[in-house]
C-alpha positions in Angstrom: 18.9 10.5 -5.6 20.5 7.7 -6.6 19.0 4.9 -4.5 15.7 6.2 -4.0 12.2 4.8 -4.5 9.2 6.7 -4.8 5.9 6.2 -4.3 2.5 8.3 -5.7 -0.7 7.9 -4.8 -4.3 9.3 -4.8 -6.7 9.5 -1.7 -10.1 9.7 -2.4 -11.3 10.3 0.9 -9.1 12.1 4.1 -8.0 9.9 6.6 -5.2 8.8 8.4 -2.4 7.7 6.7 0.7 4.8 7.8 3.0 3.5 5.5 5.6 1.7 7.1 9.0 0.4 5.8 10.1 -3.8 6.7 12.8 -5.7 5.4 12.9 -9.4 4.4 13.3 -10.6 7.9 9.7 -9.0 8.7 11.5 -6.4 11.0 10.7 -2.8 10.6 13.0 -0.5 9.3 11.1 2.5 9.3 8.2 4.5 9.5 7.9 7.1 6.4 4.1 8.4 7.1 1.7 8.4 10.4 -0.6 11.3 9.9 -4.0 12.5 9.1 -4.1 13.4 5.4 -6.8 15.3 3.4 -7.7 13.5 -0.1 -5.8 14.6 -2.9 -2.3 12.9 -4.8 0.7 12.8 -3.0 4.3 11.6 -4.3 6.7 10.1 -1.4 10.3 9.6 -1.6 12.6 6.9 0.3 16.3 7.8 -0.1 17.3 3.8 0.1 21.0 5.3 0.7 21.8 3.8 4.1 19.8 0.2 3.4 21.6 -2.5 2.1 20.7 -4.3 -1.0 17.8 -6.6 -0.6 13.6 -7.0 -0.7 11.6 -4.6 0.9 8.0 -4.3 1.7 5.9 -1.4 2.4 3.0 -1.7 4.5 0.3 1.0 3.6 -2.4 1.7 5.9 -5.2 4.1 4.9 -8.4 3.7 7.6 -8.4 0.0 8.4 -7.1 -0.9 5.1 -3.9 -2.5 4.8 -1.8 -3.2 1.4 1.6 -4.4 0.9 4.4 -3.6 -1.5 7.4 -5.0 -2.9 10.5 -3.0 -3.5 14.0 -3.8 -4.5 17.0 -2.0 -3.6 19.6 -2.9 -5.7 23.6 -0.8 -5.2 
C-alpha cells in the first residue's frame, strides 16, 4: 500500500454517493464510488500504483452537492 490515498468520511443522511477521480488535464481517470449509501462513516482507499506522479482531484458528489479535492501522488 505504498502509493495509496485514502479517504474517510461521515454521512449524515443516506443518499447517493459519486466520487470520481480527474487528473490535472481535467480528464477523468476513474470512477471509485456510484451508489446509494446509507449514513454512517466510511474509509475509501485508492491504490495510486498505476498513476503517474502528478495532482489529482476528487470530485465528491453526495445529492446535488458537489466538493473537490486535491491529492498528490508522489513515486
Amino acid at each position: 500500500m505504498k502509493h495509496c490515498i485514502q479517504l474517510a468520511c461521515t454521512l449524515a443522511e443516506p443518499g447517493r454517493v459519486q466520487i470520481q477521480l480527474y487528473n490535472v488535464t481535467g480528464q477523468r481517470v476513474t470512477e471509485l464510488i456510484d451508489q446509494n449509501m446509507t449514513s454512517g462513516n466510511y474509509s475509501l482507499i485508492w491504490d495510486a500504483g498505476s498513476c503517474p506522479s502528478g495532482n489529482y482531484y476528487l470530485k465528491i458528489l453526495l445529492s446535488g452537492h458537489c466538493e473537490i479535492l486535491k491529492g498528490i501522488v508522489k513515486k
